[in-house]
N, C-alpha and C positions, 0 to 999 in steps of 0.2 A: 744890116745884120748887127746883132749884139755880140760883141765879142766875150766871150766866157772869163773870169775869171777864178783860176785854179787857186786853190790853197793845197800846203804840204808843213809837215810839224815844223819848222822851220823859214818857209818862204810865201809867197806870196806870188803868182803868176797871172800878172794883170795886163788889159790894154796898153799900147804903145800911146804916150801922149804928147803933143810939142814942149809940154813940160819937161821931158825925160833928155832934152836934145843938151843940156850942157854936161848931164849924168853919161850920158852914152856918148861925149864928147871927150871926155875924160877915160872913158872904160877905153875906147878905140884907139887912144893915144899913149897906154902904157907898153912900156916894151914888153911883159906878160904876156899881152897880148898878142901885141903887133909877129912878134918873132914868127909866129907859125900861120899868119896870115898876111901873106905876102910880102912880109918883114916894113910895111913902109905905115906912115900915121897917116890917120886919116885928115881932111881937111872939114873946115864947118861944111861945107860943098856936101862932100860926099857924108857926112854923116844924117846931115837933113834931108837927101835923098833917099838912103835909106829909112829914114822914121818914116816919111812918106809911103814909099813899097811896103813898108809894114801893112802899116794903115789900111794900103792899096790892096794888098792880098786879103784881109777880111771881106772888105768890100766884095771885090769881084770872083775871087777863089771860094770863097767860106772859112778859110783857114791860112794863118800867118805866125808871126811871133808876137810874143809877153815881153813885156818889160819884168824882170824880177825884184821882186824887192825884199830883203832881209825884215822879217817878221818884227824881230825884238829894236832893230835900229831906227829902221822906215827906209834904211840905204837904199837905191838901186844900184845890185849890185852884177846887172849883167843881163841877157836877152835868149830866149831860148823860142825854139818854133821849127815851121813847117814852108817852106816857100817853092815856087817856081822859077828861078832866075834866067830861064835859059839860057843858062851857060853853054860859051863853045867848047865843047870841048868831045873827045872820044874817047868812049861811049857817052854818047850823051845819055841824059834822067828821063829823059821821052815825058810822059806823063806822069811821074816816078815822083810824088812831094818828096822834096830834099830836106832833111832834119838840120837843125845845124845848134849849136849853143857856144857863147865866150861869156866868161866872168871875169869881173875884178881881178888885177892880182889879187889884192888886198884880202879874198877869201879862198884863192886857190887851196886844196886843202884840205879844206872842208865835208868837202861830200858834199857839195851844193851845185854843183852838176849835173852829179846821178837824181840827187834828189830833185833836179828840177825836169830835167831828160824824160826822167820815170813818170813827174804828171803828164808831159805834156805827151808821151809814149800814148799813156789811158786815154787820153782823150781824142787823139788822135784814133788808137783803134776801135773808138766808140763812132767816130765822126768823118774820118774821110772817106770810109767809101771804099779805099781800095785794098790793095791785095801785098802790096807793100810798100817801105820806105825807104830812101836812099840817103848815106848823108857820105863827106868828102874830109877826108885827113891828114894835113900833112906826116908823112913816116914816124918825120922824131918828136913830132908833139906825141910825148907817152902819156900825159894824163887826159888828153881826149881820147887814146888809142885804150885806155882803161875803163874810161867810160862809154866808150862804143860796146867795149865787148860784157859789161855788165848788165847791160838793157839790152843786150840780143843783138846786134850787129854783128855780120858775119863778112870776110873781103872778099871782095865780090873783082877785082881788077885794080890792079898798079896802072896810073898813067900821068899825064902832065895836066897842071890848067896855069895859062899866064906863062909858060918858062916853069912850070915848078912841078915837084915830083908829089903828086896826091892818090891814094888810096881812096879808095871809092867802097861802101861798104852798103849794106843792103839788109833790111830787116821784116821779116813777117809781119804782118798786122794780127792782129788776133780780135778778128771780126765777130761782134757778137750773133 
């Protein structure tokens, strides 16, 4: 499969590449980040497994995450997409693609979220297929809980995943 590359007046939503692993090494290891995703850094381990799953869901799903990269810089400045992780957790996402996006501190901000969420929203209701999307938040992260609700996410269930308190939020497709 060809994986799509999105443009937005601003960014850039391209293929996951093993190029991208020291840039998404650094994004996973700021406390910006880390705080509201499960508070701990990532190791090279787990960040190369995930570029892997990236990769791996194009392959076998049709559909995965972008690498983003800041238009005027060439920065990558964060990861936005569509995946299956089958997660433990209850309510589990069943067949449910889960949305998910983390940027840079370094542009938090911006509107580089929404603007990336919103292509990868189009293309998603142009291309998965289904009926809707699921994505997971921790409570006090307020600027994902902004950009949930600006792209249409609605809460759908308070619950736990790993020990930790996450909202689980749920979105129409708007299938052509």
């Amino acid at each position: 499969m060809t994986i799509p590359t999105l443009h937005t007046p601003r960014l850039i939503l391209r293929p996951p590449d093993v190029a991208d692993f020291d840039a998404a090494f650094a994004i996973r290891n700021e406390d910006a980040v880390t705080r509201f995703i499960n508070g701990q850094k990532s190791t090279p381990e787990d960040v190369w497994s995930r570029l892997l799953r990236y990769v791996g869901h194009w392959t076998v799903l049709g559909y995965g995450f972008w690498t983003i990269v800041e238009r005027e810089s060439g920065a990558i400045v964060g990861e936005t997409g569509f995946a299956d992780f089958h997660r433990s957790m209850v309510p589990s996402f069943g067949a449910t693609p889960e949305m998910g996006w983390i940027l840079s501190g370094a542009v938090h901000g911006r509107g580089y979220a929404t603007e990336a969420v919103q292509a990868a929203l189009a293309w998603g209701d142009a291309h998965l297929g289904c009926d809707r999307v699921a994505c997971m938040i921790d409570p006090e992260n307020a600027p994902s809980l902004r950009v949930a609700g600006k792209v249409g996410f609605y809460e759908t269930v308070r619950t736990t995943y790993h020990g930790g308190a996450v909202i689980v939020f749920e979105r129409p497709t708007a299938r052509p």
